[in-house]
N, CA, C and O of each residue as an XYZ file, in Angstrom:
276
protein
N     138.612    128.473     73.808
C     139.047    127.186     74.317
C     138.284    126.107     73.556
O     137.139    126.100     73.105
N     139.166    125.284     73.546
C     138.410    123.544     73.203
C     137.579    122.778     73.694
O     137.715    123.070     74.883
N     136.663    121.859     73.659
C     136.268    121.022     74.209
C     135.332    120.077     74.467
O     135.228    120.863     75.408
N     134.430    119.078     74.627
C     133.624    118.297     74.417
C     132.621    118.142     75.167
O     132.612    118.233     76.395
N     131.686    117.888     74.427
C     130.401    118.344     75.219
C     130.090    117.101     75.702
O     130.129    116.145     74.928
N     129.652    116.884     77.364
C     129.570    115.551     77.607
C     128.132    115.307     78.331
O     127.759    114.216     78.761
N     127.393    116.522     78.388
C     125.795    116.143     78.904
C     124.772    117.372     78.104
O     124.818    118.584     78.313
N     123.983    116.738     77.270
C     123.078    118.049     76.318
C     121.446    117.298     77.399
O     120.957    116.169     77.368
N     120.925    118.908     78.467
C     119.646    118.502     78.557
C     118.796    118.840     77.455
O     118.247    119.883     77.812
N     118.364    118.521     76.257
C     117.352    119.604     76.083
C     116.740    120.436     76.765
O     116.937    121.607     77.090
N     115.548    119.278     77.041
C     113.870    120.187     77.640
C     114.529    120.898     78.630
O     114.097    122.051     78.656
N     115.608    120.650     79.662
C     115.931    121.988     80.684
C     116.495    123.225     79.394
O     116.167    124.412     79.424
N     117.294    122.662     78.443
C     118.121    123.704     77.707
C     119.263    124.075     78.448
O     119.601    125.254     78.345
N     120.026    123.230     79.273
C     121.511    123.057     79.970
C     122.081    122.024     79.152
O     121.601    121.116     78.474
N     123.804    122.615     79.536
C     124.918    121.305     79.218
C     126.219    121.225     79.854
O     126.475    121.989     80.785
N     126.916    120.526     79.516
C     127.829    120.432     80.323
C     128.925    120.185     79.059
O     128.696    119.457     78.093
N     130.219    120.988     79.294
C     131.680    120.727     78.717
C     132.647    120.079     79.027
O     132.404    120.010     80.232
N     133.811    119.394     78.872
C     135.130    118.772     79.543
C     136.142    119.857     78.702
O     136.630    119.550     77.614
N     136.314    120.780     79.165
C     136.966    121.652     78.275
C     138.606    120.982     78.205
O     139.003    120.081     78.944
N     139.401    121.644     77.163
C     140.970    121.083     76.915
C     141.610    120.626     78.443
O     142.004    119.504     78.763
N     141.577    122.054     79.399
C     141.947    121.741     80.455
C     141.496    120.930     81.605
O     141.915    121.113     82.748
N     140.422    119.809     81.194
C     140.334    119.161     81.847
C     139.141    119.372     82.762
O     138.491    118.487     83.319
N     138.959    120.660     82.827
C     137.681    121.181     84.201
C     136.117    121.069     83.062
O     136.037    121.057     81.834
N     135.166    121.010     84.020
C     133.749    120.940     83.507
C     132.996    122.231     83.708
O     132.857    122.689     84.843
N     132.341    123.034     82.285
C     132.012    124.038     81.926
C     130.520    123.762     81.548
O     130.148    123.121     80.564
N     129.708    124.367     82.518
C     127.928    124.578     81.942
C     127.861    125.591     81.530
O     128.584    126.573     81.696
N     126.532    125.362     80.658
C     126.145    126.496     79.357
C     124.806    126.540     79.589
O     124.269    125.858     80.462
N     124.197    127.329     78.837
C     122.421    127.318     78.998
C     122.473    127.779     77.347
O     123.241    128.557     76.781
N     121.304    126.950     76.801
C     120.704    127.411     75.407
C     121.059    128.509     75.192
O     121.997    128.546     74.397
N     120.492    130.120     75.802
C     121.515    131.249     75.044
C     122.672    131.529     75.206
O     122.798    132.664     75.666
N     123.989    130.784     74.963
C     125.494    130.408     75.263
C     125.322    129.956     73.785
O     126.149    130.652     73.196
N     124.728    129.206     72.898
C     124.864    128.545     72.267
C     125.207    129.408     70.880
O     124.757    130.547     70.754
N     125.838    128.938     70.092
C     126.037    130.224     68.923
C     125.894    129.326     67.790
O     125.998    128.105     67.904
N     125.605    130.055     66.465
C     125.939    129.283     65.245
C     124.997    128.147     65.091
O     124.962    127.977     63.872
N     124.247    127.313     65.622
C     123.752    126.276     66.113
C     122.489    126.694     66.660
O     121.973    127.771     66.960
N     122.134    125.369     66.692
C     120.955    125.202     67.813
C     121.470    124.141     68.570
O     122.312    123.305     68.242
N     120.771    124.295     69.780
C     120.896    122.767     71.088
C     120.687    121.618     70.657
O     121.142    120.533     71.018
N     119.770    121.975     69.634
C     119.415    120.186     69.266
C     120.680    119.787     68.553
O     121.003    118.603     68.656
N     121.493    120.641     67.801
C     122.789    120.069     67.033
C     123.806    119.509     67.591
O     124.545    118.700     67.028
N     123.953    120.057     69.191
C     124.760    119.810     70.049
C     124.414    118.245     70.135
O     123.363    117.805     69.669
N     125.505    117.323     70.852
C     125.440    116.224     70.967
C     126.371    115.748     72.089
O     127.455    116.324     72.178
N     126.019    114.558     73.140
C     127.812    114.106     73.605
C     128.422    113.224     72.928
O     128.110    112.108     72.512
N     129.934    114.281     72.826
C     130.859    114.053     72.140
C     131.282    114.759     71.046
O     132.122    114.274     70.287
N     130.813    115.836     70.868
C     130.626    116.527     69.811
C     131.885    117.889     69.966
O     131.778    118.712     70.876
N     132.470    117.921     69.446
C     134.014    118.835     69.676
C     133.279    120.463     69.610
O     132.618    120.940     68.687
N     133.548    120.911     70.550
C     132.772    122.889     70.736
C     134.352    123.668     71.124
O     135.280    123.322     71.855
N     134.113    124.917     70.208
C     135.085    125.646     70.992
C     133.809    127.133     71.630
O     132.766    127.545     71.124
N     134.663    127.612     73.087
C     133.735    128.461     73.604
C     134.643    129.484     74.682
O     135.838    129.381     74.960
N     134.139    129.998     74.935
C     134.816    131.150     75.177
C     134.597    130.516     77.441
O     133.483    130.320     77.926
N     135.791    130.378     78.188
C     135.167    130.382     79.354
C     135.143    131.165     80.714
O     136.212    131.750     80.894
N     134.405    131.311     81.531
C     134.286    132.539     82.714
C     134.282    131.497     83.753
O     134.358    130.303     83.462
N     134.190    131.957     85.035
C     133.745    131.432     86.412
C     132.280    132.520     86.954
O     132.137    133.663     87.386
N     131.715    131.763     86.732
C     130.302    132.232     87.344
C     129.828    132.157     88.895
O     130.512    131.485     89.668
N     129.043    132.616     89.216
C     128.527    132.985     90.263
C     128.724    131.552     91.478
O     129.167    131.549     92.627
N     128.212    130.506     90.664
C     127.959    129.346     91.561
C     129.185    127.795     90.990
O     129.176    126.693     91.538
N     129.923    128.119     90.031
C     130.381    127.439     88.780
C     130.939    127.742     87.805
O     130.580    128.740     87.179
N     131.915    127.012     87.422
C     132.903    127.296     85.619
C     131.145    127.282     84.619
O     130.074    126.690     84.746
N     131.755    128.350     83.625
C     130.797    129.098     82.571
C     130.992    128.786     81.305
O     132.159    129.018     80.990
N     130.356    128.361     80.441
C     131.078    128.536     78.755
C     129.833    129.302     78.193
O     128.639    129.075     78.388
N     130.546    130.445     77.307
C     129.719    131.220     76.950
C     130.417    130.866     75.596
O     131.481    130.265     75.445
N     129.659    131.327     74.740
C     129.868    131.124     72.943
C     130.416    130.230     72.758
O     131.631    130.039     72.697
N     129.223    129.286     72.597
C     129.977    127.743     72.320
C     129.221    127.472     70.596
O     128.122    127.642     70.069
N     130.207    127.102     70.307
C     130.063    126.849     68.923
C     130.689    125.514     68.706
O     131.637    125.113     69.381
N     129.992    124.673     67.504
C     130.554    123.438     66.755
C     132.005    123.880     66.464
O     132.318    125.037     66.181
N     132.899    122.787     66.569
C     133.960    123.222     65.612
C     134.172    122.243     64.792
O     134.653    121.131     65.010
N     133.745    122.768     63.730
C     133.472    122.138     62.224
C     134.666    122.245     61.199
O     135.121    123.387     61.150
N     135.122    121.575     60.585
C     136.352    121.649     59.997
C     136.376    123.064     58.849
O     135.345    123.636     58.495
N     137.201    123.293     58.577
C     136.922    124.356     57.709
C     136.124    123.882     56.021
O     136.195    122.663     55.862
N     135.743    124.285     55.367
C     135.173    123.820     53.954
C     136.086    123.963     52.747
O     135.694    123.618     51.632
């Protein structure tokens, strides 16, 4: 899935997504792929894979999506 990252904590190492469909997807630093957290940014276009977790919507393998080269 698509979507934009709209809250990077660092120092916790949480974030938050607005994925394509509209719903909001948290991640934790090891979710993060390809990257580091600090690269992450809001506003920054991620595609990631998403679940429903225990307490909350999930994005696991979130990666930049960087244009191709």
């Amino acid at each position: 899935m698509t979507g934009t990252i709209t809250h990077v904590q660092l120092d916790r190492g949480v974030g938050s997504i607005r994925g394509a469909d509209g719903r909001i997807y948290s991640f934790r630093r090891s979710d993060v792929r390809d990257c580091w957290l600090h690269d992450l940014s809001e506003g920054a276009a991620v595609t990631f894979e998403a679940r429903t977790g225990a307490r909350a919507l999930e994005a696991t393998a979130v990666r930049l999506d960087r244009p191709p080269r």
